[in-house]
N, C-alpha and C positions, 0 to 999 in steps of 0.2 A: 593090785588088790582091788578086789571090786566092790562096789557100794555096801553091799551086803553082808559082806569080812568082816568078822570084830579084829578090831583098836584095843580094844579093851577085852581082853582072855578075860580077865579076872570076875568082870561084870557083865560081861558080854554085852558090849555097846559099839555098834558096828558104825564103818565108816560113814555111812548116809546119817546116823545118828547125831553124829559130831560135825558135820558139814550143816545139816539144818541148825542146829544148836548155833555155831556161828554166823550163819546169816539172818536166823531169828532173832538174837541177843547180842551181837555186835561185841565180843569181849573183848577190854581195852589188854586185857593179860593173858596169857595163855593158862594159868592158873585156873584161870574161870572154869574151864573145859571140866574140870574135876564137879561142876553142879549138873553136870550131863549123864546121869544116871552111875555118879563115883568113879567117872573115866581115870584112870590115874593114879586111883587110893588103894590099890591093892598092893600089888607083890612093885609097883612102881617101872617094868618091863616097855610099858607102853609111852614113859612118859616124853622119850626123844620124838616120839612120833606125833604127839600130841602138839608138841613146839615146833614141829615140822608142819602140822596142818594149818595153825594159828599163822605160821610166817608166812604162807600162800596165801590162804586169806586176807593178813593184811595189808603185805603189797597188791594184790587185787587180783593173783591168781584165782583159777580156777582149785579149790585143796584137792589134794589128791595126793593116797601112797602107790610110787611106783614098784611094790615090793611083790613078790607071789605069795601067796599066805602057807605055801608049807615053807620055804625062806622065815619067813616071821617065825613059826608056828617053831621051826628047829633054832633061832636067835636066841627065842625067849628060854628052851632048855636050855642053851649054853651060858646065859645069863643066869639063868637059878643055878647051876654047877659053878658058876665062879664066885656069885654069894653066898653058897654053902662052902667053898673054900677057902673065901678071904674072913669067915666067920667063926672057922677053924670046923668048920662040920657042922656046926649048928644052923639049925631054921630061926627065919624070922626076915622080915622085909627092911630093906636099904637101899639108896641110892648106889650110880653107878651100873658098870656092868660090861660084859664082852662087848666087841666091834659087830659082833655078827648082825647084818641086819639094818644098820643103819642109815638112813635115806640120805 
């Protein structure tokens, strides 16, 4: 994924986004990441990725997702398809979600 790739479909908050955000504000949680323009608050698809950047970060990596964003981009449909079916067909946003994708 390159700097430029959103993290964030939902709010469209791309990975240079949330790498500045964590070196500017030092967040003791990964939680934090969600005051980076809602990273997180949406359909919730991003949020593995999100505790993936934060754990780089805090061991003292350099963050970075090793993912190709059409990989991401096909994860996150197979993630709304299993939330629309563990829902019984119904929309609306949940935790969890497919393997697809995951760092």
């Amino acid at each position: 994924m390159d700097p430029d790739d959103h993290v964030c479909l939902c709010f469209h908050v791309s990975q240079r986004k949330l790498v500045s955000f964590l070196k500017r504000e030092k967040p003791r949680v990964a939680s934090r990441l969600s005051e980076c323009l809602g990273a997180g608050t949406g359909c919730q698809w991003c949020v593995r990725f999100l505790l993936e950047l934060h754990r780089q970060w805090e061991t003292g990596e350099e963050p970075g997702l090793e993912i190709a964003p059409e990989q991401y981009a096909k994860g996150r449909v197979a993630y709304h398809a299993w939330k629309k079916k563990e829902r019984g067909g119904g929309a609306g946003a949940g935790a969890g979600g497919a393997d697809a994708g995951t760092p």
